[in-house]
C-alpha positions in Angstrom: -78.7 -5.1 -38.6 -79.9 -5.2 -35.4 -83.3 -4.1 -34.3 -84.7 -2.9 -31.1 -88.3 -3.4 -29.9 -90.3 0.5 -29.3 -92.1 1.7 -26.3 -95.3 0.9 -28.8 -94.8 -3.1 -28.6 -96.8 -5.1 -26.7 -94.5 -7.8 -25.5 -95.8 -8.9 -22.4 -93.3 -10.5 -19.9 -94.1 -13.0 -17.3 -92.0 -14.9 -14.8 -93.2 -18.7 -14.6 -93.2 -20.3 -11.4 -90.3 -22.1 -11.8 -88.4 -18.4 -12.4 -88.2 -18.5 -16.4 -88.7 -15.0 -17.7 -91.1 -15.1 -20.5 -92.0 -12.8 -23.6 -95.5 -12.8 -25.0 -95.9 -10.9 -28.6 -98.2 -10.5 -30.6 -97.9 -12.7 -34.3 -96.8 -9.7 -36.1 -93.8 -9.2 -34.2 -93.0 -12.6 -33.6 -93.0 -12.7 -37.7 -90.5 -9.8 -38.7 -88.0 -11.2 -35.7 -88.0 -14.6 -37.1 -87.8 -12.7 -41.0 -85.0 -10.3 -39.5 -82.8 -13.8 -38.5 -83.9 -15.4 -41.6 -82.0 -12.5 -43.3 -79.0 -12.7 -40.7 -78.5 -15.8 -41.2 -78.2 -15.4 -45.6 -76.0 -12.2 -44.7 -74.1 -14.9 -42.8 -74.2 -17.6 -45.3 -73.7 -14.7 -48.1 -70.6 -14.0 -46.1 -69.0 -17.6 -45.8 -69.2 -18.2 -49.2 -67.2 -14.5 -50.2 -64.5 -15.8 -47.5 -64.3 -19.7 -48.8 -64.3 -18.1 -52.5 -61.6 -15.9 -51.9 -59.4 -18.9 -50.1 -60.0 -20.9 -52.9 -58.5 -17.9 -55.1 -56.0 -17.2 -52.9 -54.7 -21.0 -52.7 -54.4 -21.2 -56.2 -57.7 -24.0 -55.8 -59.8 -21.1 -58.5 -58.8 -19.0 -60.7 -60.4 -15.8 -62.1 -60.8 -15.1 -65.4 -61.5 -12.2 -67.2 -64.5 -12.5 -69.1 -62.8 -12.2 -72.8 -61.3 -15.4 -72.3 -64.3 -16.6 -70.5 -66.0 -15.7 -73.8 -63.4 -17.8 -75.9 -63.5 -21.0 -73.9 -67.2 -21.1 -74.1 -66.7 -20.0 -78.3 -64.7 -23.7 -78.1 -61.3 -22.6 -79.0 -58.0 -24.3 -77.3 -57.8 -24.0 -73.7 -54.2 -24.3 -73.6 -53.6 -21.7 -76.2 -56.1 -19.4 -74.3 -54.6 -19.8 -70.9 -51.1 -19.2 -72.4 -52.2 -16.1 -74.3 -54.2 -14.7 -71.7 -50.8 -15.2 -69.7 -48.5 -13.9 -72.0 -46.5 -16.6 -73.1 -45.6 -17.5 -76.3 -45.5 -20.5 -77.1 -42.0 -21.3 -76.9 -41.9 -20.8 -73.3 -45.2 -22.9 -72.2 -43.3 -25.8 -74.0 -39.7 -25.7 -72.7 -42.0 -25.2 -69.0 -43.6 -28.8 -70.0 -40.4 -30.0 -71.9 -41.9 -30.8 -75.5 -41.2 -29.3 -78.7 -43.3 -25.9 -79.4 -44.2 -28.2 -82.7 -46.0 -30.7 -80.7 -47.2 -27.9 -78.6 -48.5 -26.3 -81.8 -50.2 -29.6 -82.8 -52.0 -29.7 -79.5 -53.0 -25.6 -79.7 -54.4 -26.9 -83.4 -56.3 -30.3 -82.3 -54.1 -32.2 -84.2 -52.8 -34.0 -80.7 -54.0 -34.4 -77.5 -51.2 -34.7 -75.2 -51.3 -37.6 -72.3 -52.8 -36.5 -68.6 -49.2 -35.7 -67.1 -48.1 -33.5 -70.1 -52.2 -31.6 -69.3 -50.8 -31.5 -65.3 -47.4 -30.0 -66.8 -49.4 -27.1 -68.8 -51.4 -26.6 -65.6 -49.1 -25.8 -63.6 -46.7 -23.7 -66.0 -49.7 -21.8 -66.4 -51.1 -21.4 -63.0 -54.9 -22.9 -63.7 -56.4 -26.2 -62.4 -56.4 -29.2 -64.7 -59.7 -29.1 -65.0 -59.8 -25.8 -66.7 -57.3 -27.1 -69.3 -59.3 -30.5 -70.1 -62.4 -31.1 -72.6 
């Protein structure tokens, strides 16, 4: 927000004799203007990170999650059968999406496999998340 300086300042102005136009003020106000671009510049900052956050959504680069499955990624339980529940597939479709068996898929859901990296890039992208999201 922009400020203007009132008919009570006491900004001085002088021309140096090489034709610079200068402003004299006292400490005060030289303070809040420097304060007042201090905070433009965080609105400004503030700002770029909103726009490079909502790219990144956008571009399928993040993904937001509601906070119920938040809560049950943190509580440890399987990523994969989190993401695919929280998408709405049953299991039957993530694993003719990666091309396995919904048995092994089941084995993975239960810890009783851990599937190689490409089969972890196959679930990723069947169900829209970054690797990273799906990996321990």
């Amino acid at each position: 927000m922009a400020k203007t300086v009132t008919a009570k300042s006491s900004v001085q102005f002088i021309r140096t004799p090489g034709g610079d136009d200068l402003a004299i003020l006292p400490r005060n106000e030289y303070d809040r203007l420097i304060a007042l671009a201090a905070e433009a510049q965080e609105d400004a900052s503030a700002s770029r990170i909103v726009r490079n956050s909502v790219r990144a959504v956008k571009e399928g680069r993040e993904v937001v999650l509601p906070k119920a499955v938040v809560d049950r990624l943190a509580d440890g339980e399987n990523a994969i059968r989190v993401i695919r529940e929280w998408r709405g597939m049953i299991q039957g479709e993530l694993a003719i999406a990666a091309g396995i068996s919904q048995n092994y898929l089941s084995e993975i859901e239960n810890g009783r496999r851990k599937g190689p990296a490409e089969l972890q890039k196959k679930f990723a992208r069947a169900l829209g998340v970054p690797i990273d999201l799906l990996i321990d």
